[in-house]
C-alpha positions as a Markdown table, in Angstrom:
| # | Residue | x | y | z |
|---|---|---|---|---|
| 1 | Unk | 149.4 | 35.1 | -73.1 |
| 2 | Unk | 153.5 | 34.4 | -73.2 |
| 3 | Unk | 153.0 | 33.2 | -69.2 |
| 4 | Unk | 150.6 | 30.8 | -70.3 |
| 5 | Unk | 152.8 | 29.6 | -72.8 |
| 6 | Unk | 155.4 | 29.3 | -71.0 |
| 7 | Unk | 153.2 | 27.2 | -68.4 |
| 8 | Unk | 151.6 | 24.9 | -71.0 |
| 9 | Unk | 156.1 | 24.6 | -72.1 |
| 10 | Unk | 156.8 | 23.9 | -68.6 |
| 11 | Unk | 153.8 | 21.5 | -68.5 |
| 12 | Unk | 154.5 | 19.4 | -71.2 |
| 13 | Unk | 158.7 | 20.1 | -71.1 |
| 14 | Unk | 159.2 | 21.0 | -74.4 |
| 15 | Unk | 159.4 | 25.0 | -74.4 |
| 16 | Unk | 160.9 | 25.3 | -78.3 |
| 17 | Unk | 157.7 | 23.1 | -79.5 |
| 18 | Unk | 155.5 | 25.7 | -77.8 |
| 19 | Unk | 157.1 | 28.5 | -79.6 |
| 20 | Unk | 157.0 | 27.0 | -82.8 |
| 21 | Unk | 153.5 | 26.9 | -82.2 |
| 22 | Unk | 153.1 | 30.5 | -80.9 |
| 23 | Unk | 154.1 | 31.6 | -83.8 |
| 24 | Unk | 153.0 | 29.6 | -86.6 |
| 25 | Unk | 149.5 | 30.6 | -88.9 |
| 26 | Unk | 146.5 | 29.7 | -87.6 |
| 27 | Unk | 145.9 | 26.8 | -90.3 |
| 28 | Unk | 149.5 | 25.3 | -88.5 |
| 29 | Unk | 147.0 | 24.4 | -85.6 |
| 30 | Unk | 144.9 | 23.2 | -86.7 |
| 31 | Unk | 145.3 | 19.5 | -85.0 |
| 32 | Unk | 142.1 | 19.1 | -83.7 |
| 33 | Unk | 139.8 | 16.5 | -85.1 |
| 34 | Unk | 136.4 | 17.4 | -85.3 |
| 35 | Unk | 135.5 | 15.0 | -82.9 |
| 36 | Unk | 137.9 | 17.5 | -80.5 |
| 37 | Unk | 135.6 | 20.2 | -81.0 |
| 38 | Unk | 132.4 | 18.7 | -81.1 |
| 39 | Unk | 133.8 | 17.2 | -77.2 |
| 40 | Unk | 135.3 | 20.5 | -76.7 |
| 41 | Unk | 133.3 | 22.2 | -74.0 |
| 42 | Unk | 129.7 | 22.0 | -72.9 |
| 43 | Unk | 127.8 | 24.5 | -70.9 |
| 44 | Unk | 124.6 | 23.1 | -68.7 |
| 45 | Unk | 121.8 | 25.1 | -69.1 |
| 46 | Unk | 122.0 | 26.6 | -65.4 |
| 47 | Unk | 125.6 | 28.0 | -66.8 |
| 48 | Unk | 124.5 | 29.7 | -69.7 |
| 49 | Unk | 121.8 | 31.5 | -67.9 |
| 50 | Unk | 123.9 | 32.8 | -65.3 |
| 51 | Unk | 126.4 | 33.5 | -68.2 |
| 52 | Unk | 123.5 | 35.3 | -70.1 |
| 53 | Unk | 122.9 | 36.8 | -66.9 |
| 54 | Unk | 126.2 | 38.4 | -66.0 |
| 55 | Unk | 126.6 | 39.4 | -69.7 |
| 56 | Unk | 123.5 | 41.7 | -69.2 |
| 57 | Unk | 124.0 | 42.9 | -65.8 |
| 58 | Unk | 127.8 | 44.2 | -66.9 |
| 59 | Unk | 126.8 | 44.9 | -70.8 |
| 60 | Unk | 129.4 | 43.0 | -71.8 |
| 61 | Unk | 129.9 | 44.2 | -76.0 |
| 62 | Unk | 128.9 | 41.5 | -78.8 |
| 63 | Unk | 132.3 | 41.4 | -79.9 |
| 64 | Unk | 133.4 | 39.6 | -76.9 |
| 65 | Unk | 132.6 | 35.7 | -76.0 |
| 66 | Unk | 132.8 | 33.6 | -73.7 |
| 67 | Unk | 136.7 | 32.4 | -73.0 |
| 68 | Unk | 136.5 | 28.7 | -71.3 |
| 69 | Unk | 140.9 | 28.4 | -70.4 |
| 70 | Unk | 143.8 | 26.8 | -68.8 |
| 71 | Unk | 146.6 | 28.9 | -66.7 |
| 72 | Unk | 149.3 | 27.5 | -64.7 |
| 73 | Unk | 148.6 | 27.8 | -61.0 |
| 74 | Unk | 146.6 | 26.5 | -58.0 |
| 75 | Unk | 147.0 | 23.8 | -55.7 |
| 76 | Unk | 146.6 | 21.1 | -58.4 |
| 77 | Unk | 148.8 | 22.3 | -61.2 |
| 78 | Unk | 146.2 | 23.9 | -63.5 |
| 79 | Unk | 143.2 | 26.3 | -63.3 |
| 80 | Unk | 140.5 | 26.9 | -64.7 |
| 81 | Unk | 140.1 | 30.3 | -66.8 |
| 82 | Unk | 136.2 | 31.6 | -67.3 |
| 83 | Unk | 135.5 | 35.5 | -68.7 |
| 84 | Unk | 134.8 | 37.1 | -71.8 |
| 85 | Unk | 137.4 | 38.2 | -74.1 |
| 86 | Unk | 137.8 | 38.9 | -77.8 |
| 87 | Unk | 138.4 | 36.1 | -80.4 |
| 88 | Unk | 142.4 | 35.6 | -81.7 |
| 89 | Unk | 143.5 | 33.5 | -84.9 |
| 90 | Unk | 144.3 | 30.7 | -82.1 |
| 91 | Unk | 141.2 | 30.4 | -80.9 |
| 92 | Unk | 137.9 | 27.7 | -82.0 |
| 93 | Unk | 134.9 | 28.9 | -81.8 |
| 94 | Unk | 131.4 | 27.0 | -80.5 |
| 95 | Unk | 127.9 | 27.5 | -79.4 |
| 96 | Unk | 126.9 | 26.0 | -76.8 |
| 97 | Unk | 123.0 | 26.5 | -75.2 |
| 98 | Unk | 123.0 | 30.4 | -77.3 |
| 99 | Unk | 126.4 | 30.9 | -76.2 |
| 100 | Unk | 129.6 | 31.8 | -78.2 |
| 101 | Unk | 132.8 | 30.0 | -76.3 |
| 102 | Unk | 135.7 | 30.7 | -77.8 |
| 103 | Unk | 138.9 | 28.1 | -76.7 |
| 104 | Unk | 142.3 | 28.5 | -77.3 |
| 105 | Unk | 143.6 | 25.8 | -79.6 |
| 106 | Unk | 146.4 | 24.9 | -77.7 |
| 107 | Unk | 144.3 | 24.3 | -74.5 |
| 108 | Unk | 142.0 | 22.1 | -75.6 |
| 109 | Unk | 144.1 | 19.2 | -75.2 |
| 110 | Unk | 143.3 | 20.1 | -71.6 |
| 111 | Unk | 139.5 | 20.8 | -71.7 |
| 112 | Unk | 138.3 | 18.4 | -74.2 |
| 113 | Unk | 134.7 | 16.9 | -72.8 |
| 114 | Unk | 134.6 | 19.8 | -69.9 |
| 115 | Unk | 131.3 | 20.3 | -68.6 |
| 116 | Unk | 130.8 | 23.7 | -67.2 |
| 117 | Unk | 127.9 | 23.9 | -64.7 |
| 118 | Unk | 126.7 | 26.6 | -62.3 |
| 119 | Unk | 125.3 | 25.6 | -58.7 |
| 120 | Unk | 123.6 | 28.1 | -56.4 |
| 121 | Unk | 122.9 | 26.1 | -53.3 |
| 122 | Unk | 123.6 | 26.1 | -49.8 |
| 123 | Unk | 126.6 | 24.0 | -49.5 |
| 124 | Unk | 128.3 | 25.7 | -53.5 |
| 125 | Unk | 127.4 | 28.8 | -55.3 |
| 126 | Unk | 129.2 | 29.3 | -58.6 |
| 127 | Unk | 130.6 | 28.0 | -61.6 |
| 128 | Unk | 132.2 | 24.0 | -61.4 |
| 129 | Unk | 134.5 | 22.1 | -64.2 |
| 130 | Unk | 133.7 | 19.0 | -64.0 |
| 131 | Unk | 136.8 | 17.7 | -66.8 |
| 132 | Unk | 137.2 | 14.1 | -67.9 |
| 133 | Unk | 141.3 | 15.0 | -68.7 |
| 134 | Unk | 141.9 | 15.7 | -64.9 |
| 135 | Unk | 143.8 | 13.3 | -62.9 |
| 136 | Unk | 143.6 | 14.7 | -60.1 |
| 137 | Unk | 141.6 | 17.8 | -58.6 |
| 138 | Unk | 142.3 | 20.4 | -55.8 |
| 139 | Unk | 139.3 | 19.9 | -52.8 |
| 140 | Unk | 137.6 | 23.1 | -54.7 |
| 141 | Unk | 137.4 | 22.2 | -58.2 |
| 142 | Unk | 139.0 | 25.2 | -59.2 |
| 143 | Unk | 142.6 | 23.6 | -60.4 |
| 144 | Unk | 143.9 | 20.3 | -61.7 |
| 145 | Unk | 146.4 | 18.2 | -63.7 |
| 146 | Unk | 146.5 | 15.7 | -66.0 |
């Protein structure tokens, strides 16, 4: 979690700002209008049956959700972050087609309107970010930057 603090710093040059933030109460956070969470992210419904899918096949507990994330890296800047995890006092939590997504707070500046599909053809097979904020992506959809 500090590396990705220290790449959303890095990202936005200000690295005091993030630590502020790091360590403040949960109710410090909470900037988001509820227009930013209703826009936060969406799941198709091909993505949250292969989600439901690989929650099944790897009995994944209950008390973990669905993390939708940002990390530093890739050939665009940012990449995308997809996997279960357990819930923190930084994170928002949504439902979205039976499934709990949890976002960290701090990242959703990045994946506000992100639409998470899941394609299973010939020419893709897997899960796809298709996220209004991005400026630019990398040829594979798996990083960007704003």
């Amino acid at each position: 979690m500090d590396d990705l603090d220290k790449t959303i710093a890095d990202i936005l040059g200000d690295d005091d700002e993030i630590k502020e933030t790091a360590t403040a109460t949960p109710a410090e956070t909470d900037f988001m209008s509820l227009d930013d969470i209703d826009n936060a992210v969406q799941l198709t419904s091909r993505a949250a049956k292969q989600i439901q899918k690989i929650r099944a096949d790897e009995s994944t507990p209950e008390d973990q959700f669905l993390r939708v994330g940002v990390k530093g890296g890739g050939c665009s800047g940012m990449s995308y972050v997809l996997g279960f995890d357990h819930k923190n006092d930084f994170d928002t939590q949504i439902e979205r087609e039976g499934i709990q997504i949890i976002v960290d707070k701090r990242h959703l500046m990045y994946l506000s309107g992100t639409v998470v599909d899941f394609r299973d053809g010939l020419d893709a097979r897997g899960f796809t970010f298709e996220n209004p904020q991005a400026t630019s992506t990398c040829g594979c959809g798996s990083s960007f930057s704003t």
